[in-house]
Steps between C-alpha positions, in 0.01 A plus 500: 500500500548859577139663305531869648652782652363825659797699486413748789185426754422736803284213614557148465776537759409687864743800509731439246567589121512186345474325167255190458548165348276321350533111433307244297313248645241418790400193616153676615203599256352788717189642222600853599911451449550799273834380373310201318750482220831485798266227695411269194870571394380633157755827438590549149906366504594864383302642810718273700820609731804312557652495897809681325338798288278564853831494676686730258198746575505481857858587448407853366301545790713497813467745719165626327318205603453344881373166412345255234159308567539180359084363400297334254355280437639257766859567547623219716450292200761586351825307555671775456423774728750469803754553265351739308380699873941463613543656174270820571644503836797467453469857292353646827165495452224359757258196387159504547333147392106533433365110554160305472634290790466169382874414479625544851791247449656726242437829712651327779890491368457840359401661824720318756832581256380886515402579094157610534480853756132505491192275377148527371287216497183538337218316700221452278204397653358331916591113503150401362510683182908479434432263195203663319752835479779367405331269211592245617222218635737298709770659725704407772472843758854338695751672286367864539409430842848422533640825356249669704696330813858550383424854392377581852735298699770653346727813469459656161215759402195404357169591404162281423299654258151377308356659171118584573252358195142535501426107380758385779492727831251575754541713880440087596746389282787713602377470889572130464841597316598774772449190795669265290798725451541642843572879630769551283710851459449549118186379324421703210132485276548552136268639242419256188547705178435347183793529259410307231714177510264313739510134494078558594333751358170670640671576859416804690673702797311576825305854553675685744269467742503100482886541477497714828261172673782288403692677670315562830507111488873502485584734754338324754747267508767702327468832607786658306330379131483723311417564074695522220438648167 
């Protein structure tokens, strides 16, 4: 279940030096998903980590390490993780959970007993053109508008973040995202890179100046937005 780790990231997790966690599985089929092999749960078994070796590591890292991002994938899938997450707490380091959304029920627990410390949800596409981006032709929008609810409504951090592709995103597109999403804190726009383990291939990342239209679009609703990578 566990595919890969990152053993140190200055990124994934805001402010903090923190290892990443990557686990098998995805119940999406986003073309642009550059873990293709971790969504279509495909890792060779000898590229595979148990929940004990990656807890014997993170046991040579306290006090070097802040926190561990737990992603995928789709890691509420797993029946595993609040275990796993008391586990990695419980050796003092801070969670943070990267989501599609679409499994608010499992979130739920996870946040109101205190495991996760922050959140990013990846919001993919506006309402109209949720399904073509994902790959999937029919999907219910209830579950991630759900998450989108309980993430705002509640206490812990978060941040909503979509992945800009040429064949997917337009300065219309993410308008009609921005008002769907609301004026929230931390929305972040992410550059598509191609890194060879597409589930499409033949996708392309915005020009800048198309990326920088997006995000005109975005800040009129969300004026803190901002880009990353």
């Amino acid at each position: 279940m566990i595919g890969n780790i990152n053993k140190l990231t200055l990124l994934d997790y805001p402010g903090k030096t923190a290892a990443t966690v990557f686990l098998s599985g995805c119940n999406f089929r986003c073309p642009f998903c550059y873990n293709g092999a971790l969504a279509e749960d495909r890792l060779p078994v000898e590229d595979q980590h148990s929940p004990e070796s990656v807890l014997a590591f993170l046991d040579t890292r306290r006090g070097l390490l802040d926190g561990v991002c737990i992603s995928g994938g789709e890691a509420l899938l797993w029946s595993g993780l609040a275990d796993f997450i008391q586990a990695v707490k419980g050796r003092g380091f801070a969670v943070k959970l990267d989501t599609n959304g679409s499994l608010p029920d499992r979130l739920a627990p996870l946040l109101a007993q205190g495991l996760v410390d922050y959140v990013a949800m990846d919001i993919k596409n506006d309402p109209l053109h949720y399904a073509e981006t994902i790959g999937l032709p029919h999907f219910d929008l209830a579950p991630v508008q759900e998450t989108m609810q309980l993430l705002k409504e509640g206490t812990t951090p978060f941040e909503f973040r979509t992945t800009l592709v040429k064949e997917f995103h337009t300065p219309d597109r993410l308008l009609a995202l921005a008002r769907w999403i609301g004026p929230v804190d931390r929305y972040f726009l992410q550059t598509f890179k191609d890194e060879g383990d597409l589930l499409q291939v033949g996708l392309h990342s915005l020009s800048p100046k198309e990326t920088e239209a997006c995000l005109k679009a975005v800040r009129s609703i969300c004026p803190n937005a901002d880009l990353r990578g």
